[in-house]
C-alpha positions as CSV (number, residue, x, y, z in Angstrom):
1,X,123.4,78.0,142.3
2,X,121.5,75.2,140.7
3,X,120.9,75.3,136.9
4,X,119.1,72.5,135.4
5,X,118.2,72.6,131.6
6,X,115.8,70.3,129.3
7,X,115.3,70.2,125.9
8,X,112.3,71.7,124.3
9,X,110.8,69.7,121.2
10,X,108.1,72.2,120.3
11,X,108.2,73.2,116.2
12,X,107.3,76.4,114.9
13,X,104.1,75.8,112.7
14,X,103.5,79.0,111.1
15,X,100.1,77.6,110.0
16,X,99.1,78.0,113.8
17,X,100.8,81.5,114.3
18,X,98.8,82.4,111.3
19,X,95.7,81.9,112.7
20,X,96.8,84.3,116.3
21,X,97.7,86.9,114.1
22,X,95.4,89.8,113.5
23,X,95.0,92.7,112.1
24,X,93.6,96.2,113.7
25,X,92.1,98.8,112.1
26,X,90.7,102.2,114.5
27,X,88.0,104.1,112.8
28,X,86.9,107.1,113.4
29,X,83.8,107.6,111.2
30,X,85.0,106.7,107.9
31,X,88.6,108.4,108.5
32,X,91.2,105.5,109.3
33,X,93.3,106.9,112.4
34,X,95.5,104.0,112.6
35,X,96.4,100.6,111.4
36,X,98.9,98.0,113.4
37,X,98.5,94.1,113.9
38,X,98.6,92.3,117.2
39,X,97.8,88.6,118.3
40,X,95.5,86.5,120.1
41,X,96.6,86.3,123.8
42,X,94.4,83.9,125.9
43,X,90.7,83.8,124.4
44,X,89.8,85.7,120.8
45,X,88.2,88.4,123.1
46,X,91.9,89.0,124.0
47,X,93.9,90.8,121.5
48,X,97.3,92.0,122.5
49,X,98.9,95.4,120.3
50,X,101.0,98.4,121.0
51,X,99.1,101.0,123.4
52,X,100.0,103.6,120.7
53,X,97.6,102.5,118.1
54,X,94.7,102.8,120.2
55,X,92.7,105.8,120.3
56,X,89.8,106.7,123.2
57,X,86.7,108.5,122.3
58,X,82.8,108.0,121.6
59,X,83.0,107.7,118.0
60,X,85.7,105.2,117.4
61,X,85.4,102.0,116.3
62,X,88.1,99.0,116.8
63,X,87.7,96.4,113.7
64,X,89.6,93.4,114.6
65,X,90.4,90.9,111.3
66,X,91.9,87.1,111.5
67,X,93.9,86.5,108.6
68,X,93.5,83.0,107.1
């Protein structure tokens, strides 16, 4: 087995990670049904969150916010 290893100089920069986090709200009507964050994956069209928050049907509405 052959391990090789190299060192990483990447800096957390929570100024960047702010601006992939978001904020999801589901709405049904005016009634909230749930409320969770998630973050920007690939594209801002991509928005990853747990499958649990989500909820299917005609009259529900995904509101997506970027904090910062």
């Amino acid at each position: 087995m052959l391990l090789c290893t190299t060192l990483t100089f990447s800096q957390f920069n929570p100024a960047v990670l702010a601006k992939s986090t978001v904020r999801i709200v589901i709405k049904e009507g005016a009634l909230v049904k749930s409320v969770a964050t998630g973050f920007v994956w690939q594209t801002n069209h991509q928005i990853v969150t747990s499958l649990h928050v989500m909820h299917p049907g005609p009259n529900v509405k995904t509101i997506v916010e970027f904090e910062g």
